[in-house]
N, C-alpha and C positions, 0 to 999 in steps of 0.2 A: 504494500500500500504506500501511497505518494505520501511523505511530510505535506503538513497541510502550508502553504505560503506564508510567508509573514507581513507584518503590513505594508511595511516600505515596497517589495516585491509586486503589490498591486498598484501602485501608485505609478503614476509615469513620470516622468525626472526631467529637470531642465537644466541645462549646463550654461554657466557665464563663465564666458571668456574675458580675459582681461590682460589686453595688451600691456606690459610694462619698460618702462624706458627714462630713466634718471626722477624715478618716483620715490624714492625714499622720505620727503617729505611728505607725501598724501597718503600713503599707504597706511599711516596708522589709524586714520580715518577712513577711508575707502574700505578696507575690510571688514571693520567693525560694522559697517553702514550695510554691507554687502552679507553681513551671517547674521544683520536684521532681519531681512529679507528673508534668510532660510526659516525664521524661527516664525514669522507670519504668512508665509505661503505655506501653511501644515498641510494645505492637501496635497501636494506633490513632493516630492524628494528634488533636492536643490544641491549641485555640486559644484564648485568655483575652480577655475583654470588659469592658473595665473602666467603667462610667457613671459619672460625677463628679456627684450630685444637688445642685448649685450649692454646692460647699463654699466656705467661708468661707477657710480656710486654705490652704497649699500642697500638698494632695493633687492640685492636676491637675499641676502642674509638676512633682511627684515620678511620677506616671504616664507622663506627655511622655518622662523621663528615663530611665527601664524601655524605654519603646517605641521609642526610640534604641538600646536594645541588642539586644533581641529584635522585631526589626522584621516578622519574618515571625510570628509567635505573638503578638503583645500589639493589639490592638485600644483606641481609647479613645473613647469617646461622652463629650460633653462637653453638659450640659441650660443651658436659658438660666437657668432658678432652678432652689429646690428645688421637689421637688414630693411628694417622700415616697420611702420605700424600695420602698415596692409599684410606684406609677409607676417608679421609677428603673429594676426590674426589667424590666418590661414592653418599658420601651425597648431593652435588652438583647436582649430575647427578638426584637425584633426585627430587630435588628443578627447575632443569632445564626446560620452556616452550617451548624452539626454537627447530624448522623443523631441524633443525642440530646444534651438540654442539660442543662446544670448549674448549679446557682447556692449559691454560697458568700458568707458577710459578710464584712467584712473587716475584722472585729476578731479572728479563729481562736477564739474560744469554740468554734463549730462545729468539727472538726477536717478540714479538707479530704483528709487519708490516707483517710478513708473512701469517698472516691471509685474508688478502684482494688476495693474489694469490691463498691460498687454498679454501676459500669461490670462487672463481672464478672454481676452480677445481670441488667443490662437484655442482655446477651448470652445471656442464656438463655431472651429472650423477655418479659421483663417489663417495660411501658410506664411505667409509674409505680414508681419506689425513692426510699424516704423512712428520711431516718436521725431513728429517733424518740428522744427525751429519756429515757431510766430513770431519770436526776439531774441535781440541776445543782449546781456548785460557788459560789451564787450568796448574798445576802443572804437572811435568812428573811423577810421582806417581800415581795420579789421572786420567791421559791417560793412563797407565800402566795397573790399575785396569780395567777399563773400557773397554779396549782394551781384556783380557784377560776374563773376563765375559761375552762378547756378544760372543767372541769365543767360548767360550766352551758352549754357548747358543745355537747356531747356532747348533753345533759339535754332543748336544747332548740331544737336548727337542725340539727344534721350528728352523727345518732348515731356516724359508724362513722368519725369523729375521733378519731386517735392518742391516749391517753390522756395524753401527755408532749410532744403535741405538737412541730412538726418548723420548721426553716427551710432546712436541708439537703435540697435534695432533685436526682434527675435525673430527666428524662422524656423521653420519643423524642419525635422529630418531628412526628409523629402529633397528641400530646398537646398539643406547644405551638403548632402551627396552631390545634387548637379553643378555645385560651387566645386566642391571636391575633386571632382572630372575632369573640368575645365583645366584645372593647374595654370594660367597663364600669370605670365609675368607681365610688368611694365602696367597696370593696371590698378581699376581705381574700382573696392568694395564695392561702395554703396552705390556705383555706376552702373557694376558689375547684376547688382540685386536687383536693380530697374531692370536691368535689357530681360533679367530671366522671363520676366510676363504676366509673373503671377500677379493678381489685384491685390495691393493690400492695403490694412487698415492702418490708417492714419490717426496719432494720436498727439494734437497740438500741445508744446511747453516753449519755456521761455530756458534760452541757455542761459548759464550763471557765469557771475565772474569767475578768474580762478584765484582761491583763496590764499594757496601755499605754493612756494615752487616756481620756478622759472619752466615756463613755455619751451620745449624745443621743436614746437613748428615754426620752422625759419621760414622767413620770407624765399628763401633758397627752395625750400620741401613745399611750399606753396607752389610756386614756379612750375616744379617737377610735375603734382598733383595735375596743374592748369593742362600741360601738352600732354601726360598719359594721361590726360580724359576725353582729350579732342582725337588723340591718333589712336587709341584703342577702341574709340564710339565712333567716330567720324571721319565721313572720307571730304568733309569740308574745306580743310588747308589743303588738300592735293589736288581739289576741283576747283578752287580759289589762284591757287600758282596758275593751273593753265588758262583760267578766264583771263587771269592779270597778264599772261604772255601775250595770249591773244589780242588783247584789246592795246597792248604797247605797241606790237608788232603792227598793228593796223592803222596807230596813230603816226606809227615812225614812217609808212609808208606815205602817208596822206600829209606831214611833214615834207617827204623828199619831192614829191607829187607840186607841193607848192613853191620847193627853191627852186624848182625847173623853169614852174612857168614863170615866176619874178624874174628868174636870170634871162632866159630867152625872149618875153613878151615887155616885159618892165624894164628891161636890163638894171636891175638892184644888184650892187655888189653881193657877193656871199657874207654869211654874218660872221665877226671876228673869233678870235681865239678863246674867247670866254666863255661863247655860246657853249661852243664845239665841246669844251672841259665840263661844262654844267650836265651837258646832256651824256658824256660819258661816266660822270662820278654815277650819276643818279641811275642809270640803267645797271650800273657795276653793281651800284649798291642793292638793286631790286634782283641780279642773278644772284648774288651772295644770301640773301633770306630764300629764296627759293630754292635755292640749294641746303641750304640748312633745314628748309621743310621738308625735302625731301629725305635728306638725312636721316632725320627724325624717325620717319617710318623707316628705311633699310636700315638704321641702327636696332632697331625692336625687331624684322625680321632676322639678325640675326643671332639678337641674341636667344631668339627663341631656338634657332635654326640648332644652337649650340646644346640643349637641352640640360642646362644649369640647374638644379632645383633653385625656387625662390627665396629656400632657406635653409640651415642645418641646423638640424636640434642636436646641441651638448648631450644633455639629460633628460630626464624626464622623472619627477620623484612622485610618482601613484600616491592617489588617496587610498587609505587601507580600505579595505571591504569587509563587510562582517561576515566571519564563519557562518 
């Protein structure tokens, strides 16, 4: 005769991932806030995944030290460098056991309480819940930017991206097997979680400041962020170079078109040596962006070509499981 199951065993489980990366100051707070969580979602089983994206600092050793206490809940992925927060995730994801996964930062901008309403959402059926931005309590530079990205996101790769854009989000199982698959590199999550298709539930908040800790989203990883989102969604800068050759090429003719007839009909001297330097700088300067767009993409295909994993996991220190 079968043991009869125990109770955890009927309950379905959800896993938060938590990218980590020169976190040592949030992290005594982010945990404690995050094994809230387990202790008020009693109906489910609640397991946390912490990846260290090679911090500089003592964030694995303040992690180690968490998973000394909660040894059956805290899991820690430990990567040989960094390699980004996107990779960092990924690795998570597949470190991840639960019926549907979660992934939170671990600066709490994001407010992780919001998970008890979207674990309440994917229970009613829905594969993809994403908690979208209606504000943020950030610098006006920093809403400027962001503001102006998801626009031209929207405008011109992935229309039916969140207006306020998300990094909070959960997905069933389901969802992050076909992320699983995928394995690509040079590419952008939450970009990634639109093109899949699935409808999902939308659930507006306001991002917070951040309270501890220096930011290492550089204006640099911004940057990066901006073109893997345009050359990984969009064949727009590669249909843009040819419109823009096109249309140069047609002016330059209708240009030559016109010193002919001044020279032969008007007899107007040819224009001097400044002209001639103006219009070679600026044509120079307009091959050199277009070649750097094209760059762009034959840099990504090759390094796909190369088949690099996106990341290497160190270690991996399991939550214990009960006999």
């Amino acid at each position: 005769m079968n043991e009869p199951l125990s109770p955890s065993e009927h309950k379905k489980r959800l896993t938060i991932v938590v990218p980590v990366y020169f976190n040592e100051e949030n992290l005594p707070d982010t945990i404690p806030a995050l094994l809230k969580l387990v202790e008020q979602m009693s109906d489910i089983v609640v397991d946390l995944v912490f990846v260290d994206d090679g911090s500089g600092d003592n964030s694995f050793a303040v992690l180690r030290a968490f998973q000394q206490k909660w040894p059956q809940i805290i899991t820690t992925v430990r990567l040989s460098r960094n390699f980004g927060s996107m990779n960092a995730i990924l690795a998570g994801l597949q470190v991840a056991e639960g019926d549907c996964v979660a992934m939170v930062a671990a600066d709490l901008q994001d407010p992780p309480e919001l998970l008890v309403q979207m674990h309440q959402s994917w229970l009613r059926g829905n594969k993809v819940v994403l908690a979208v931005r209606a504000g943020r309590e950030e610098k006006f530079r920093d809403r400027l930017f962001a503001s102006m990205y998801y626009w031209l996101l929207r405008r011109f790769a992935l229309k039916n991206f969140p207006k306020g854009g998300f990094d909070l989000w959960l997905l069933d199982r389901q969802v992050v097997e076909e992320i699983k698959k995928i394995n690509e590199k040079n590419t952008h999550l939450s970009s990634l979680i639109v093109w899949l298709g699935h409808q999902p539930a939308q659930i507006p908040y306001v991002r917070r400041r951040r309270a501890k800790g220096k930011s290492r989203w550089t204006m640099a990883k911004k940057i990066k962020l901006f073109i893997d989102s345009f050359v990984a969604f969009s064949y727009f800068p590669v249909r843009l170079v040819s419109v823009t050759g096109f249309v140069f090429a047609f002016l330059s003719f209708l240009y030559a078109a016109w010193e002919v007839v001044c020279r032969l009909w008007f007899k107007t001297p040819v224009p001097g040596f400044a002209s001639i330097v103006i219009l070679i700088t600026f044509t120079s300067g307009l091959q050199m962006i277009m070649l750097g767009t094209l760059g762009e993409y034959l840099w990504r295909a090759l390094d796909e070509m190369r088949k690099r994993p996106p990341y290497v996991i160190d270690a991996v220190y399991p939550r214990e499981t009960q006999p």
